[in-house]
Structure formats: structure tokens, C-alpha cells
C-alpha positions in Angstrom: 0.0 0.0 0.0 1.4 3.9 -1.0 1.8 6.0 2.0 -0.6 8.0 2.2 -0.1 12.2 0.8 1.7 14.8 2.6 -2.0 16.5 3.0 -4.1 13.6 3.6 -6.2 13.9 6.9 -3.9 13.1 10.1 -6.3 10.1 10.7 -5.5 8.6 7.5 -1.7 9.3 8.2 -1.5 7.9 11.9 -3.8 4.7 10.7 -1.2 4.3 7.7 2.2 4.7 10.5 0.5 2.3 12.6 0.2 -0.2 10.1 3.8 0.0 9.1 5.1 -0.1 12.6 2.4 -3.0 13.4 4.0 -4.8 10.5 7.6 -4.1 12.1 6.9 -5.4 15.5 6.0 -8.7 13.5 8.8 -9.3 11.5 10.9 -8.5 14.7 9.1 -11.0 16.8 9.7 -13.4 13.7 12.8 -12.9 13.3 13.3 -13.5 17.7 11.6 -16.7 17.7 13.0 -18.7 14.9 15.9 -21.2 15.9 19.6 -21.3 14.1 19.2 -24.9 13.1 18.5 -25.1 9.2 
């Protein structure tokens, strides 16, 4: 999804930033909870 415009309502913005960071905080707890052995 494109971030949202410079002059789109603050709403819009802060739902779009909390999607990226929502989708952040997964990969990291991914990334935590797999094992080294392939």
C-alpha cells in the first residue's frame, strides 16, 4: 500500500504509521523466535 499524501487527513496518516510499525513489530518477533538450526 502507498503511504498515504503529505495533505491527507492526520487520521489517514496515523492509521497508515501504525500499520507500518504494526507490521515491524511482527517481523521482529519473527525474526526473535525462529531457531539457528537449518
Amino acid at each position: 500500500e502507498e503511504e498515504p499524501a503529505a495533505n491527507a487527513p492526520k487520521a489517514q496518516r496515523d492509521a497508515y504509521q501504525k500499520r507500518v510499525d504494526d507490521a515491524s513489530d511482527a517481523k521482529c518477533l519473527m525474526l526473535a523466535t525462529m531457531t539457528s538450526e537449518l
